[in-house]
Residue frames relative to the residue before (quaternion, step in Angstrom):
aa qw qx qy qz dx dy dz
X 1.0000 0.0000 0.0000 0.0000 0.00 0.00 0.00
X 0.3576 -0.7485 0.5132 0.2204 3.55 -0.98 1.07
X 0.4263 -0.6805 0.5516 0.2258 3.70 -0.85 1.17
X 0.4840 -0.5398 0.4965 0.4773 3.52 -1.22 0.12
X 0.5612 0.4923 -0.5433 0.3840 4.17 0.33 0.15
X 0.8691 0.3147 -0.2219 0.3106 3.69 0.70 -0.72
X 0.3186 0.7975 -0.3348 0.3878 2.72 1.86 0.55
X 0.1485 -0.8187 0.4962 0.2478 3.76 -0.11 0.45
X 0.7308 -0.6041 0.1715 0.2675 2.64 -1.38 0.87
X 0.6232 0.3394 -0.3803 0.5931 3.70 -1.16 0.45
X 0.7462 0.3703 -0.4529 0.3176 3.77 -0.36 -0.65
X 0.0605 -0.7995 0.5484 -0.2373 3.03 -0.27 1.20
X 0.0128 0.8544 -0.3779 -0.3565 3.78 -0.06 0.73
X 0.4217 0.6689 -0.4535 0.4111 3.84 1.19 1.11
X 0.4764 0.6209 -0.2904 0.5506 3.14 1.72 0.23
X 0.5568 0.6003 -0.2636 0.5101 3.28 1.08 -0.76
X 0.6496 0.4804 -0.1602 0.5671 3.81 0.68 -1.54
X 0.4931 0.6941 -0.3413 0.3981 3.41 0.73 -0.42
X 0.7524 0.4199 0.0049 0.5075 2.79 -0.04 -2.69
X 0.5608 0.6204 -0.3072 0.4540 3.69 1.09 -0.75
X 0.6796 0.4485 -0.2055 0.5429 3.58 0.67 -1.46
X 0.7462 0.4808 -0.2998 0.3494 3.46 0.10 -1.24
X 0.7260 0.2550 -0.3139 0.5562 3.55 0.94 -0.73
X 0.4701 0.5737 -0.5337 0.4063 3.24 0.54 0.72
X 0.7210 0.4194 -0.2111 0.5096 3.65 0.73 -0.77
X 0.7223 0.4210 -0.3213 0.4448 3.09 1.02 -0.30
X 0.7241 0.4167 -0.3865 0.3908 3.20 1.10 0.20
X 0.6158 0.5810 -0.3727 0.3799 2.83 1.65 -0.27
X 0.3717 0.7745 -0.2194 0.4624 3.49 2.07 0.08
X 0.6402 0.5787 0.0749 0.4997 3.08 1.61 -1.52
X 0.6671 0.2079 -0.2093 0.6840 3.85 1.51 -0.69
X 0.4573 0.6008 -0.5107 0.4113 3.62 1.01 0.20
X 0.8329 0.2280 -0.2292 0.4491 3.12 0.08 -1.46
X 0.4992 0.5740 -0.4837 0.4329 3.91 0.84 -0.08
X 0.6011 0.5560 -0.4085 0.4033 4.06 1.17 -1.12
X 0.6312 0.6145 -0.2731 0.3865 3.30 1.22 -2.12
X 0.8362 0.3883 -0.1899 0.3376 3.82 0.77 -1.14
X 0.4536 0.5667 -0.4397 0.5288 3.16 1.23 0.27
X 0.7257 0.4681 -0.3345 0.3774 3.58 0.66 -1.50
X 0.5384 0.4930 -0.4604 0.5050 3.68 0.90 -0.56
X 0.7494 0.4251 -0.3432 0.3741 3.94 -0.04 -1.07
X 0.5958 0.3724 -0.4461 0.5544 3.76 1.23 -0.48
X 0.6029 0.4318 -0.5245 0.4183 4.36 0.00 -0.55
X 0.6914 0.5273 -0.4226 0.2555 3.55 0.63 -1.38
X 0.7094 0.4314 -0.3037 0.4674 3.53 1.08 -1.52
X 0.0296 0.7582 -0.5533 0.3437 4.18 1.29 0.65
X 0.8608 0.4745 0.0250 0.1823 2.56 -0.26 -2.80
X 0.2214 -0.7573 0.5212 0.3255 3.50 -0.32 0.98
X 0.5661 0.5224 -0.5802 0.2647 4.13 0.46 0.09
X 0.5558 0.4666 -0.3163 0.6111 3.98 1.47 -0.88
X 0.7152 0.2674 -0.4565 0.4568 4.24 0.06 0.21
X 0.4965 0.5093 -0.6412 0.2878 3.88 0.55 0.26
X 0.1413 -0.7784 0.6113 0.0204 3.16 -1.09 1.51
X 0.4719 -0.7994 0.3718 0.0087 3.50 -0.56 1.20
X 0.1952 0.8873 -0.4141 0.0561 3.33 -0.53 0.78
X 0.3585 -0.7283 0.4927 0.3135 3.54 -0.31 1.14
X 0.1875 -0.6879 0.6228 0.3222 3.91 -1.11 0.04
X 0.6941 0.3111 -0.2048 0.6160 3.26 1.31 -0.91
X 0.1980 -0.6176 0.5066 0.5681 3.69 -0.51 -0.14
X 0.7266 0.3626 -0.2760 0.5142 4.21 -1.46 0.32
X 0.7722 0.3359 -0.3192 0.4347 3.84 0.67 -0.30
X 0.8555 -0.3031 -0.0330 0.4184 3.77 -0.69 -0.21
X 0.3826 -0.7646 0.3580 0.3753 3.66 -0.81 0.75
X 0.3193 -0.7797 0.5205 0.1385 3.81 -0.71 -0.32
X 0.1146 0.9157 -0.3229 0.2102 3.79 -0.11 1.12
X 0.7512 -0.5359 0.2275 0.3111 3.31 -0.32 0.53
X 0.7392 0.2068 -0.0142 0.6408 2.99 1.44 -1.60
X 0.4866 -0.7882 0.3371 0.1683 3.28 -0.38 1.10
X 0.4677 0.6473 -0.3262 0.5058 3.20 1.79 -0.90
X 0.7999 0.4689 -0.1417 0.3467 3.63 0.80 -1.35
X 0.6403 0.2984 -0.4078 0.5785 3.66 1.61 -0.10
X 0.6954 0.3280 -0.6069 0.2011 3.09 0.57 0.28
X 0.3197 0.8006 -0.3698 0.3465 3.43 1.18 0.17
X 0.5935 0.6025 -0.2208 0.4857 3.05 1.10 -1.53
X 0.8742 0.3965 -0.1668 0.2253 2.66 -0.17 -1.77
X 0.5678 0.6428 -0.2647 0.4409 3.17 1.61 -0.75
X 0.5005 0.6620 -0.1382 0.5405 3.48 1.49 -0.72
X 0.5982 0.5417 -0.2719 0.5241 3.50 1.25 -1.33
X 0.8855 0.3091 -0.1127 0.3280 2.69 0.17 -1.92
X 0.2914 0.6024 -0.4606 0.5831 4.19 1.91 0.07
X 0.8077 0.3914 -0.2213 0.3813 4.38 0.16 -0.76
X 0.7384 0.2838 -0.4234 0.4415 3.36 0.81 -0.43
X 0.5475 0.6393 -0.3587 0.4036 3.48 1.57 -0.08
């Protein structure tokens, strides 16, 4: 059995429980914010303003979109810029 004089230093076996704890919390830190960022990207894709999916037929000429409110929005916009 190893006495605490011939023990070298640091080895400690409350050091151990530490190193134990700490990467515990840190991972449990780690599936938090990974849970937290998913749940935002699943509410966000929810939202019909983040699912208008866009498509050029021409490239520079009219846009095309899911929500209808939004190409014409767009497009009105387009056509306000090249003017």
């Amino acid at each position: 059995m190893i006495d605490q004089e011939t023990r070298p230093y640091g080895m400690h076996p409350a050091n151990l429980l530490l190193a134990v704890i700490g990467c515990i919390i840190i991972t449990g830190l780690c599936s938090l914010t990974v849970y937290l960022t998913a749940d935002f990207i699943l509410t966000s894709i929810r939202s019909s303003n983040v699912m208008a999916l866009l498509i050029t037929d021409i490239p520079g000429q009219t846009f095309v979109a899911d929500d209808k409110n939004l190409e014409r929005n767009l497009n009105t916009a387009t056509q306000a810029l090249m003017t």
